[in-house]
MDTraj code that builds the backbone (N, CA, C; nanometers):
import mdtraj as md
import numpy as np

residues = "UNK UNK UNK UNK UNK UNK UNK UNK UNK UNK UNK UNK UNK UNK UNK UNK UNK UNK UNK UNK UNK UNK UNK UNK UNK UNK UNK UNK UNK UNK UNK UNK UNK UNK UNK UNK UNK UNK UNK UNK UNK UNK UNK UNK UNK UNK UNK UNK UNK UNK UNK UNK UNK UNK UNK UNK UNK UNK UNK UNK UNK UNK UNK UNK UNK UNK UNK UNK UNK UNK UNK UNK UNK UNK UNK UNK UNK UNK UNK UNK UNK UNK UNK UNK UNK UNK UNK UNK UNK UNK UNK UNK UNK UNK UNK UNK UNK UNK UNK UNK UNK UNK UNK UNK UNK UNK UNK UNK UNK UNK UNK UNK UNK UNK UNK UNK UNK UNK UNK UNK UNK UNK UNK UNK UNK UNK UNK UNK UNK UNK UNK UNK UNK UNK UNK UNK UNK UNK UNK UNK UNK UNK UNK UNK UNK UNK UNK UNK UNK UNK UNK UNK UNK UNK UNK UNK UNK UNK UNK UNK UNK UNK UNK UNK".split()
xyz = np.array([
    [0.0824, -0.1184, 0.0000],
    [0.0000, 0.0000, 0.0000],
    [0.0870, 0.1250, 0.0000],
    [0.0529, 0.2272, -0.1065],
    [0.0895, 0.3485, -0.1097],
    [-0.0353, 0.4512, 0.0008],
    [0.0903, 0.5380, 0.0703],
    [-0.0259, 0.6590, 0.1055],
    [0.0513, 0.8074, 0.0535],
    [-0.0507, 0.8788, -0.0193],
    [-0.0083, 1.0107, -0.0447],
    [-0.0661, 1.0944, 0.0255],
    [0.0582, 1.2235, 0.0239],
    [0.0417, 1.3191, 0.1426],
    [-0.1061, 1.3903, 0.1604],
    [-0.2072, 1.3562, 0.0770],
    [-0.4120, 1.4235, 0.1027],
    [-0.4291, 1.2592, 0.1786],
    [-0.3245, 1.1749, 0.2545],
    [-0.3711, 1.0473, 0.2948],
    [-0.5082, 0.9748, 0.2249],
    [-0.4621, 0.9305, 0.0899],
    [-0.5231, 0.8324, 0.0393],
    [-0.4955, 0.7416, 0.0465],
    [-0.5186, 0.6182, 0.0599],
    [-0.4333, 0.4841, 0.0531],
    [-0.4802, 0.3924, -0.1171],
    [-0.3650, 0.3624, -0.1797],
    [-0.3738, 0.3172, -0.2595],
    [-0.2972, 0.1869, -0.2803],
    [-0.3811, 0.0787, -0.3401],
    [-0.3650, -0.0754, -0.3511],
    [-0.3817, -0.1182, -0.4421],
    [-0.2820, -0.1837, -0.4923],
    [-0.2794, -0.2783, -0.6346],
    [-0.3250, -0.4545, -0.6177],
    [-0.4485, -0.4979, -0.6300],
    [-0.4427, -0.6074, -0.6232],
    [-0.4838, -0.7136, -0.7485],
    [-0.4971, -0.8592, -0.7313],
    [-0.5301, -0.8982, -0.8476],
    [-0.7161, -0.9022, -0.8240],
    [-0.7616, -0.8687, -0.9845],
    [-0.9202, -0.8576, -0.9381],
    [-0.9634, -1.0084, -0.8837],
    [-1.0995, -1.0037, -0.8603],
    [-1.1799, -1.0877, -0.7713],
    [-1.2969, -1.1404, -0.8932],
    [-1.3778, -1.2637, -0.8809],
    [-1.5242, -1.2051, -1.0125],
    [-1.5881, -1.1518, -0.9395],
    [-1.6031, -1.1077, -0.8173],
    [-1.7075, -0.9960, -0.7396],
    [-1.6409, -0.8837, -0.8058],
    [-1.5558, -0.8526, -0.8501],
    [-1.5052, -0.6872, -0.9256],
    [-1.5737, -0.6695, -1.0189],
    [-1.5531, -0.7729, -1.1394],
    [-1.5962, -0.7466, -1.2723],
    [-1.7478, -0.6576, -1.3106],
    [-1.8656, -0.6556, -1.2101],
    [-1.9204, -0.5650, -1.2676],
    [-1.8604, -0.4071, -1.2340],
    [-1.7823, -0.3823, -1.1401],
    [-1.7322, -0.2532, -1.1255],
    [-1.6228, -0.2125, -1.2424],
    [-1.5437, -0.3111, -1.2907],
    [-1.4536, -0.3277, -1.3810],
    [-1.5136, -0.2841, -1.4815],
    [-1.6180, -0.3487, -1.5232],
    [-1.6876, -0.3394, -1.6264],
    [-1.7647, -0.1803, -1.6466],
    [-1.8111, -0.1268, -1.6049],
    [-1.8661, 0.0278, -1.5314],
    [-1.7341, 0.1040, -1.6179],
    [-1.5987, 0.1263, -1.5099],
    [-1.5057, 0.1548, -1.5343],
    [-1.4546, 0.1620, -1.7099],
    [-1.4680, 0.0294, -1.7322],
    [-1.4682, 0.0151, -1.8746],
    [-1.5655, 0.0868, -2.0216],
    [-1.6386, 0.0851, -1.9567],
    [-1.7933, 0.1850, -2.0367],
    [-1.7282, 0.3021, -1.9922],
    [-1.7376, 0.3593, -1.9121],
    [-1.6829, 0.5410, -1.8470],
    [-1.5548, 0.5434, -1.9429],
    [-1.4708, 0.5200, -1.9321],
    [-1.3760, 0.5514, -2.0309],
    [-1.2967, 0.4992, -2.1202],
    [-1.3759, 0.3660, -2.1422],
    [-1.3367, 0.3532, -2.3107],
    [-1.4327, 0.3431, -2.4542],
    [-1.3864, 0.3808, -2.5193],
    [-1.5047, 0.3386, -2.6366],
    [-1.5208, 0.1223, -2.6644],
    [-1.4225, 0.1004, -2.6316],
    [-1.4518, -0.0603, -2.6626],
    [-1.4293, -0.1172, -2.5361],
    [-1.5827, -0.1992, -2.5808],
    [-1.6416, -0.2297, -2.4278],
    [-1.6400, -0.4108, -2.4908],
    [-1.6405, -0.4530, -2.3489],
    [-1.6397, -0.6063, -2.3570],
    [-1.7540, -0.6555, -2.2530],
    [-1.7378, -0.7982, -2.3163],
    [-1.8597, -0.9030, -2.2643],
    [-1.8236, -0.9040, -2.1151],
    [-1.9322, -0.9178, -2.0030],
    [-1.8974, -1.0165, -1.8943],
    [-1.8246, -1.1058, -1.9025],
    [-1.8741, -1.1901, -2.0469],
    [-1.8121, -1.3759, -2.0364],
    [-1.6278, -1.3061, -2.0784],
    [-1.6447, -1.2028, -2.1264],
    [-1.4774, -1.1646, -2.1694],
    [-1.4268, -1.1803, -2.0711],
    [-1.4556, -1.0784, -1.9710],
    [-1.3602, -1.0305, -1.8951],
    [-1.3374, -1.1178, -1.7938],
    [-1.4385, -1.2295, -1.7339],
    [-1.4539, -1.3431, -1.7189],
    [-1.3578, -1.4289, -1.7287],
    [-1.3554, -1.4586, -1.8563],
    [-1.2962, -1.5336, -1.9363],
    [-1.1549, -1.4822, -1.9008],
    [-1.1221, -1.3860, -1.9084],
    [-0.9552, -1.3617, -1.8898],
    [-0.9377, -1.3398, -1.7659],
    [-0.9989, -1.3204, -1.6451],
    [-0.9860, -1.3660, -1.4960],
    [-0.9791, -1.4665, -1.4937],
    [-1.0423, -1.5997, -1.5601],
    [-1.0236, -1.7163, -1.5075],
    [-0.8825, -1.7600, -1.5536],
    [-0.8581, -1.7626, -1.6678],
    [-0.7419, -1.8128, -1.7591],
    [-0.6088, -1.7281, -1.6883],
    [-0.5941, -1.5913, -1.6214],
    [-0.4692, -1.5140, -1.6240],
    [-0.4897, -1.4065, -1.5607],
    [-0.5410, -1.4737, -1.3972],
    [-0.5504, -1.4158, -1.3337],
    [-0.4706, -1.3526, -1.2314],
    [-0.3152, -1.3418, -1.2486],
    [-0.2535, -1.2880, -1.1380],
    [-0.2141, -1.1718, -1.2559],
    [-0.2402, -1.1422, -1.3861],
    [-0.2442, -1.0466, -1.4683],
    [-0.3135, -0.9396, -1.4759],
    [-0.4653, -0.9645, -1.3971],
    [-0.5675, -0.8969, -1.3986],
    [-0.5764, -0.8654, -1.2764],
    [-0.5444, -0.6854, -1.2855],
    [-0.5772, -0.6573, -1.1583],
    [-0.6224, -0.4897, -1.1685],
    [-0.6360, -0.4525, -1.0382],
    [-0.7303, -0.3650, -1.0139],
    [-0.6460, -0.2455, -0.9441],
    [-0.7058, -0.1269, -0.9033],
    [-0.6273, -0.0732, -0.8483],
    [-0.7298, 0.0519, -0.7428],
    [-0.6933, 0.0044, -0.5959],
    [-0.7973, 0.1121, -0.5219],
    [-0.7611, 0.1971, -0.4786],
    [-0.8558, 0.2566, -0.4355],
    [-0.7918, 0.4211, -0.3712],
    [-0.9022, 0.4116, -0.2965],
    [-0.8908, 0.4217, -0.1345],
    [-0.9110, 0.4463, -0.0300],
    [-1.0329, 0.2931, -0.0159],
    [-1.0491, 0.2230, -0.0795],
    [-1.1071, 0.0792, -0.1068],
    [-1.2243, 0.1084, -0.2216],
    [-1.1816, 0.1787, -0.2977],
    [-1.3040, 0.1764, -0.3822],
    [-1.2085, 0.2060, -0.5702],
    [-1.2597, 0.0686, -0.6463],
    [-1.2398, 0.0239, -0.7445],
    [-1.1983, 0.1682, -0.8086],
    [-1.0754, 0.2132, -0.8674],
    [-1.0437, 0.2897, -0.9411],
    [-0.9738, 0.3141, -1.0748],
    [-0.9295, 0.1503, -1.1237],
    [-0.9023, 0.1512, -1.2306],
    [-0.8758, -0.0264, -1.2589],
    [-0.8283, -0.0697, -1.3558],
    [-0.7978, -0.1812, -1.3989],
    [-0.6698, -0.2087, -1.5316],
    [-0.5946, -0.3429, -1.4859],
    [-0.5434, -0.3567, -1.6447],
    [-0.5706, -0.5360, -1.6268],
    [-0.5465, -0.5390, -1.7882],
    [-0.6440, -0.6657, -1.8311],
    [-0.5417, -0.7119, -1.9507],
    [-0.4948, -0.8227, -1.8767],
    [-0.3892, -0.8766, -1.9499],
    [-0.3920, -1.0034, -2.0303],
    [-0.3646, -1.0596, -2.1120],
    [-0.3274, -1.2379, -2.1426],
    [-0.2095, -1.2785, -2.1969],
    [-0.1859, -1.3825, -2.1894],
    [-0.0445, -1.5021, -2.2188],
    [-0.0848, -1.5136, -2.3866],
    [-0.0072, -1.4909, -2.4808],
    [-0.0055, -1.5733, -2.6208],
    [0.1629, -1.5944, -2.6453],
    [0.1358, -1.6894, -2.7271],
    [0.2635, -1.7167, -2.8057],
    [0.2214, -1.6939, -2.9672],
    [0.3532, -1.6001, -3.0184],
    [0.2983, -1.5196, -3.1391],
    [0.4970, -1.4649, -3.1472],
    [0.4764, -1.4540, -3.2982],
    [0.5973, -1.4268, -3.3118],
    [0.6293, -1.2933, -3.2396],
    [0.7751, -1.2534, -3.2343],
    [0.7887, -1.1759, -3.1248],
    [0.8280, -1.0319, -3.2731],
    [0.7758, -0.9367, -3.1802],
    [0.7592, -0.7871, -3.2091],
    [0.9275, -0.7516, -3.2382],
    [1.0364, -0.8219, -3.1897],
    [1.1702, -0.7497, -3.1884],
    [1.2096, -0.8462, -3.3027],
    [1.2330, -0.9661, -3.3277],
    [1.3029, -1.0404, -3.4011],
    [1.2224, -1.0572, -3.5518],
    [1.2944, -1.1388, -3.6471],
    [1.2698, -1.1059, -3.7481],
    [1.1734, -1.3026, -3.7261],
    [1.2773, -1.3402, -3.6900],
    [1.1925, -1.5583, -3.6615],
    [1.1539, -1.5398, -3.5199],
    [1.1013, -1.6393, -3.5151],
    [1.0622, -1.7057, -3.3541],
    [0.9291, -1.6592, -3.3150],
    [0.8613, -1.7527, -3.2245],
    [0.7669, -1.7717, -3.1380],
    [0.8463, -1.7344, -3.0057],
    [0.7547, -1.6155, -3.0017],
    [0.7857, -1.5871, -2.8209],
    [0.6668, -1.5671, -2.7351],
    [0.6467, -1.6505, -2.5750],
    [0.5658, -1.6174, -2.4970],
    [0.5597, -1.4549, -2.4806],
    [0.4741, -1.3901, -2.4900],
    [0.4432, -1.2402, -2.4912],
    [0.2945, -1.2127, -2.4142],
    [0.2991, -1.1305, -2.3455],
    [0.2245, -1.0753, -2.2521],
    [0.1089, -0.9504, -2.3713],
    [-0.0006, -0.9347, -2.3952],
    [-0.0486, -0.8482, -2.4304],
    [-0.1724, -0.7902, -2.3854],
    [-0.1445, -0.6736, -2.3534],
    [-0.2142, -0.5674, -2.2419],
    [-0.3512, -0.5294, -2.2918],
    [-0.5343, -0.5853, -2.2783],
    [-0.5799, -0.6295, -2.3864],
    [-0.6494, -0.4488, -2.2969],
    [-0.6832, -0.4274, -2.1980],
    [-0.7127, -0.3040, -2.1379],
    [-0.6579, -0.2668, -2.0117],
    [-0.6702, -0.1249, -2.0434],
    [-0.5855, -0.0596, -1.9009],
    [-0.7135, 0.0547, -1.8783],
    [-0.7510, 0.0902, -1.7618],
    [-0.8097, 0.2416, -1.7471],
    [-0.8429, 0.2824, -1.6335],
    [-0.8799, 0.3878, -1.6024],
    [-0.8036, 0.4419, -1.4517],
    [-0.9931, 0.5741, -1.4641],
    [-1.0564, 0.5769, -1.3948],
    [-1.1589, 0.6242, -1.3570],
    [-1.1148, 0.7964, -1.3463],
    [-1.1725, 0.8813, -1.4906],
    [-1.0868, 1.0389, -1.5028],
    [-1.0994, 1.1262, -1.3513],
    [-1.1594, 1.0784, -1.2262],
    [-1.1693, 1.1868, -1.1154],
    [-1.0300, 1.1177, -1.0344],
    [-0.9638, 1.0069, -1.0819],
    [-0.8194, 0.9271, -1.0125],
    [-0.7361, 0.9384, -1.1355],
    [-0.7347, 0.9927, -1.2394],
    [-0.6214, 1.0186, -1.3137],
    [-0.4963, 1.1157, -1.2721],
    [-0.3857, 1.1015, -1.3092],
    [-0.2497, 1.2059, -1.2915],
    [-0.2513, 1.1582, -1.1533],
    [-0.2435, 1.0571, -1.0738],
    [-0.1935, 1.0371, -0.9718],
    [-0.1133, 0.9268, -0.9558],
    [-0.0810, 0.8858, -1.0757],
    [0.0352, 0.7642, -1.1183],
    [-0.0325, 0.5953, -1.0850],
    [-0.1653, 0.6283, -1.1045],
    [-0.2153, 0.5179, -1.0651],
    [-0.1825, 0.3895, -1.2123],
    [-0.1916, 0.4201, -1.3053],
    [-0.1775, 0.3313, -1.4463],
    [-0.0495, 0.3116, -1.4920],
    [0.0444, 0.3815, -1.4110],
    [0.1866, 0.3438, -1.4581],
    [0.1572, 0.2087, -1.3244],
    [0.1408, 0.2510, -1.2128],
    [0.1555, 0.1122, -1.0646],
    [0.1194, -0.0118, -1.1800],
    [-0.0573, 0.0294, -1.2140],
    [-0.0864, -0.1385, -1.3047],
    [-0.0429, -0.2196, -1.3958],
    [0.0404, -0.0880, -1.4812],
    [0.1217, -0.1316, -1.5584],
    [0.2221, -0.1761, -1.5335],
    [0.3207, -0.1393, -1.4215],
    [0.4379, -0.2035, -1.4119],
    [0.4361, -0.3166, -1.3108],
    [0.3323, -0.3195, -1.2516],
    [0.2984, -0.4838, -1.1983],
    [0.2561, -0.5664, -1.2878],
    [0.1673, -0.5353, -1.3551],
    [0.1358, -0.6167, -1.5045],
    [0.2739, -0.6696, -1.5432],
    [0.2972, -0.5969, -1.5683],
    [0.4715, -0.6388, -1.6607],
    [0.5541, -0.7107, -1.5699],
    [0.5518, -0.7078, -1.4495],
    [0.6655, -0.7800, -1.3812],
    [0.5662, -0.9294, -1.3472],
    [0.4216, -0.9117, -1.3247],
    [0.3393, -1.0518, -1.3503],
    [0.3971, -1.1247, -1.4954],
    [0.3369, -1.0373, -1.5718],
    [0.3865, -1.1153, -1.7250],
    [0.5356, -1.1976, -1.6666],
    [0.6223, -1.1147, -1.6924],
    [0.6823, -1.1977, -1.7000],
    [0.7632, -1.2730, -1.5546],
    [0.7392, -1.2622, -1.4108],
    [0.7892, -1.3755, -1.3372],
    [0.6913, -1.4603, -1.2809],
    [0.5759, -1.4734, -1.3165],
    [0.4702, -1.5634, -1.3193],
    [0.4182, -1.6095, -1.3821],
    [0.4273, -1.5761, -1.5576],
    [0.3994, -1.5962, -1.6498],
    [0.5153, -1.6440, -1.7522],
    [0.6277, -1.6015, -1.7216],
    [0.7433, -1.6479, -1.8109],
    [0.7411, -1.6002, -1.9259],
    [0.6695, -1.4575, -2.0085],
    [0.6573, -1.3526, -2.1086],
    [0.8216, -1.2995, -2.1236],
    [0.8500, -1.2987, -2.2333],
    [0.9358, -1.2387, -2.2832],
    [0.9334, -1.0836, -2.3724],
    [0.8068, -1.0745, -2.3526],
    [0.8091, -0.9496, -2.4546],
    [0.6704, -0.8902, -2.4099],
    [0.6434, -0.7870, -2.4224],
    [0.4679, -0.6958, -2.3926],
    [0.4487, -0.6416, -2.5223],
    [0.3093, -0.6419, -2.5674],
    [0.2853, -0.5188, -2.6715],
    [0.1259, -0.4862, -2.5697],
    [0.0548, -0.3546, -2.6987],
    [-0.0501, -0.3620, -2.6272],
    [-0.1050, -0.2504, -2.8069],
    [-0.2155, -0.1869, -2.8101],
    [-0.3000, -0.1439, -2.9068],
    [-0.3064, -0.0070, -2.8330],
    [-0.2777, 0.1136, -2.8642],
    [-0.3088, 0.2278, -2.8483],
    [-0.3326, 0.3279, -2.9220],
    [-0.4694, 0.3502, -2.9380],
    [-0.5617, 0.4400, -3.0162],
    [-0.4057, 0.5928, -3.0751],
    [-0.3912, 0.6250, -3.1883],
    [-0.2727, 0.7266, -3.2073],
    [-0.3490, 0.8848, -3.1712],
    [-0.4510, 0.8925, -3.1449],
    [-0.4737, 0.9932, -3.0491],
    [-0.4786, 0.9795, -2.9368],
    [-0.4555, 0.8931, -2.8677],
    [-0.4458, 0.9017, -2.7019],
    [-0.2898, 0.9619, -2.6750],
    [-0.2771, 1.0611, -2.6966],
    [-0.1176, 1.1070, -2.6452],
    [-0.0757, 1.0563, -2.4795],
    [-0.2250, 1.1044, -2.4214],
    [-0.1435, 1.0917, -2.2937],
    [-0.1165, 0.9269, -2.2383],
    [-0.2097, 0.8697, -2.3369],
    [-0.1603, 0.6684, -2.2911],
    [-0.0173, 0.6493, -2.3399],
    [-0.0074, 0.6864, -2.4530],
    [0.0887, 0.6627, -2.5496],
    [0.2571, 0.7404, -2.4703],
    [0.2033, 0.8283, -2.3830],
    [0.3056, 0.9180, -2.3378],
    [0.3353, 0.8171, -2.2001],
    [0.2640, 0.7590, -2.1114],
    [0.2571, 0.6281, -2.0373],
    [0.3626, 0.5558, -2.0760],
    [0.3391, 0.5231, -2.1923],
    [0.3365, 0.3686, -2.2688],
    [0.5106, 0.4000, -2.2677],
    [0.5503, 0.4895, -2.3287],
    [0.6994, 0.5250, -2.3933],
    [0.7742, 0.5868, -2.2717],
    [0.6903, 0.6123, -2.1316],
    [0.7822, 0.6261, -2.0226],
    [0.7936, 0.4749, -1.9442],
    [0.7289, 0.4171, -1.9688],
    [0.7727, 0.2488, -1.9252],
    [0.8508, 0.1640, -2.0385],
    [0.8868, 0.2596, -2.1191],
    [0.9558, 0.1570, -2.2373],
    [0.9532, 0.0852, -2.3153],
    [0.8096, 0.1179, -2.3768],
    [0.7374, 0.0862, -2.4901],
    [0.8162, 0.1436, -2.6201],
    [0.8162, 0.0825, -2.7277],
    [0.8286, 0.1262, -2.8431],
    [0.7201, 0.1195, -2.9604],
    [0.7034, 0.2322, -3.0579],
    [0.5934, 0.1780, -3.1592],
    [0.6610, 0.1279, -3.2484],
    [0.6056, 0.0297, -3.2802],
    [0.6328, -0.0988, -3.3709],
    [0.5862, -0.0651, -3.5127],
    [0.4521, -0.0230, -3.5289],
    [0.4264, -0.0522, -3.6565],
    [0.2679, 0.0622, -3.6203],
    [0.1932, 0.0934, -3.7265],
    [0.0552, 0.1473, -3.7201],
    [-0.0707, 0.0320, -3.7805],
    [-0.1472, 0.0034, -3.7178],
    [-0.2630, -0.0838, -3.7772],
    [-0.3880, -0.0398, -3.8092],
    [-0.3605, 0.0317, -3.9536],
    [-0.4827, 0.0925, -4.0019],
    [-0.6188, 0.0710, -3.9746],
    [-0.7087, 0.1761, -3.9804],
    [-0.8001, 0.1422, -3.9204],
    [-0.8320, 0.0050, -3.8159],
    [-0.7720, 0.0112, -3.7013],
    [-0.7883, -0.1411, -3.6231],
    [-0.9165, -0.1034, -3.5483],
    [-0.9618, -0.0073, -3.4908],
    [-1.0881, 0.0288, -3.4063],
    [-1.1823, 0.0501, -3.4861],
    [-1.3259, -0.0196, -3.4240],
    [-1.4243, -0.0380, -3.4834],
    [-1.4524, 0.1674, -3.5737],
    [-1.4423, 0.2687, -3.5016],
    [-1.4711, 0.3890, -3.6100],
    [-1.3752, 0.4068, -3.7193],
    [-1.2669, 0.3424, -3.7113],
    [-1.1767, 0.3341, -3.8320],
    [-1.0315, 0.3810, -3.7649],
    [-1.0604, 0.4581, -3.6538],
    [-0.9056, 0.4953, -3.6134],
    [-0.8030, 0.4400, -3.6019],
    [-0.7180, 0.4438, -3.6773],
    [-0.5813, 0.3427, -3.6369],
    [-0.5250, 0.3483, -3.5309],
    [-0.4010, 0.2242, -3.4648],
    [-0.3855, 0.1845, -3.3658],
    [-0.2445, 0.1654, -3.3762],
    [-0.1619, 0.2257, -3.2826],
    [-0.0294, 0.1921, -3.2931],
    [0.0039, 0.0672, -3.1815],
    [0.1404, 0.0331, -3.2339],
    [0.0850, -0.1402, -3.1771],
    [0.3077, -0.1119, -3.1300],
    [0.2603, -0.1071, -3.0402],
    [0.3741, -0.0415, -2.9003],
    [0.4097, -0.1867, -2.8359],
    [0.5155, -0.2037, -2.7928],
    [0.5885, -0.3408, -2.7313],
    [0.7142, -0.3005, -2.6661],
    [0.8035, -0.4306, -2.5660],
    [0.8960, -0.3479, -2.5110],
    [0.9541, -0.5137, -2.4234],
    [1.0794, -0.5431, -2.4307],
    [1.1280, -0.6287, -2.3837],
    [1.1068, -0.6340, -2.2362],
    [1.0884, -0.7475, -2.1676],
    [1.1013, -0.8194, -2.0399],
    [1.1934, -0.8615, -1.9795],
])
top = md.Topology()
chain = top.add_chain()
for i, resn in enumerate(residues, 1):
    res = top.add_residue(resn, chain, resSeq=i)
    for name in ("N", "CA", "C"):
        top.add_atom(name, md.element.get_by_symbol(name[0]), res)
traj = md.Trajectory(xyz[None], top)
């Protein structure tokens, strides 16, 4: 547990399925792509010390939402590498700028890979989100490549990764 000096207490844990409808809330409030129950579900059950949550003073304030694939790897030109990919991250806008999504992220990443055995992270970030993208490249992300129109309104998606 973190406490900052307005004494908030803030906690990174892995979610619960009693979270997921708050998760889910969270997920509608600030993103445009929203997922199933059985999704998010579905990736709590399968990769769950990946999926976690993040509170502030005990009340649900953000989430990242991770899974295990093996897929060729983002750095090399051959090979299948176990890779971690970050399927959502988001942080509730009245708890933003308080470093809460870098914490999920860099527990994410150290889950990926010493509980998971990931060699590599990518993740999908909308190329107007500066300030994710500005996140993304202070934890040591790189953009890889652009994936035209990848979001359902057509916006392309830069597709960011970063060794383990």
């Amino acid at each position: 547990m973190v406490r900052s000096a307005d004494v908030q207490t803030f906690q990174i844990r892995e979610a619960s399925p009693e979270d997921i409808p708050r998760i889910m809330m969270i997920n509608r409030i600030c993103l445009p792509e929203n997922y199933t129950f059985f999704f998010f579900e579905s990736i709590l059950r399968s990769y769950p010390k990946s999926f976690l949550i993040a509170e502030v003073n005990g009340e649900i304030a953000g989430y990242i939402m991770c899974r295990v694939e093996w897929t060729l790897s983002k750095f090399e030109k051959l090979g299948f590498k176990k890779v971690g990919h970050i399927i959502s991250i988001a942080i509730l806008p009245e708890y933003r700028r308080r470093g809460l999504a870098k914490l999920l992220l860099e527990n994410a990443l150290r889950v990926l890979k010493e509980e998971y055995g990931c060699e590599e992270a990518y993740l999908e970030v909308r190329v107007s989100n500066s300030a994710a993208i500005s996140l993304y490249e202070k934890c040591n992300f790189t953009t890889m490549k652009v994936s035209k129109g990848y979001y359902l309104d057509g916006e392309d998606a830069y597709i960011m990764a970063r060794k383990l």
